[in-house]
N, C-alpha and C positions, 0 to 999 in steps of 0.2 A: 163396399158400402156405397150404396145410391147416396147423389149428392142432387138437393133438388138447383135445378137452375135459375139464376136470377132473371134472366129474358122469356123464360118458359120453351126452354127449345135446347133439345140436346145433339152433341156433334156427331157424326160415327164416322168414322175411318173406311175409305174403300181403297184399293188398288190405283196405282196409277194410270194403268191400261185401262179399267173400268171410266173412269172419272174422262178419261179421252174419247171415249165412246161415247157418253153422256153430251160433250162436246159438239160433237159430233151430230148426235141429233137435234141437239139442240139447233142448229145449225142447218138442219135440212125441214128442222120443223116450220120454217112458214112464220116466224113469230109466234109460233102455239105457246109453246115455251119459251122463258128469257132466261133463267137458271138452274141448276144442275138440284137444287132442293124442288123447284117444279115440278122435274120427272123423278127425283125417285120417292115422292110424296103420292105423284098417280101412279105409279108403278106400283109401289105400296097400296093404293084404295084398290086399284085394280086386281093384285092378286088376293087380298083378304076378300073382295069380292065372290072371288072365286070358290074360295073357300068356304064362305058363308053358304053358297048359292050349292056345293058339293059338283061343282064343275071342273075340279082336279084331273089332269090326266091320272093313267095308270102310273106314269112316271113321277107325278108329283106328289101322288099320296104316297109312294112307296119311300122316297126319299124326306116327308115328312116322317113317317110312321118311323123311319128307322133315325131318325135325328134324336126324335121327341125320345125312344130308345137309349140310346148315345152311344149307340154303334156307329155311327158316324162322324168326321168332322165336314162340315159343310166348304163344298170347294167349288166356286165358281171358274169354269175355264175358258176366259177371255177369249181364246180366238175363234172357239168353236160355239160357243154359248150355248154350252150344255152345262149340266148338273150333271158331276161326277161325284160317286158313294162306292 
């Protein structure tokens, strides 16, 4: 059951590894960004962008197409930062 939020803003969970990374640029960003909701907020506009615009690689529609499916479970692998299916 969705529970609506009292601040309007909901949490998600990522990786420990991932959230170091985030750090991390955040940190070579210049000031661009000050927090970790920053970038995965334009990370986010940015790949819905994508999507909107049908700028997908051949890789990222395949691994969409087979998500929406649910032949797959979505796995991000931190060291190499690929999408593995």
């Amino acid at each position: 059951m969705k529970v609506k939020s009292q601040d309007g803003f909901i949490r998600v969970t990522i990786p420990d590894e991932l959230a170091r990374k985030i750090d991390e640029f955040i940190k070579e960003s210049g000031g661009l960004y000050t927090s970790r909701a920053e970038v995965v907020r334009a990370a986010l506009r940015l790949f819905f962008e994508k999507v909107e615009k049908s700028e997908l690689t051949p890789e990222e529609e395949e691994f969409i197409r087979k998500a929406k499916e649910g032949k797959i479970k979505p796995d991000f692998e931190i060291e190499t930062n690929e999408i593995k299916f």
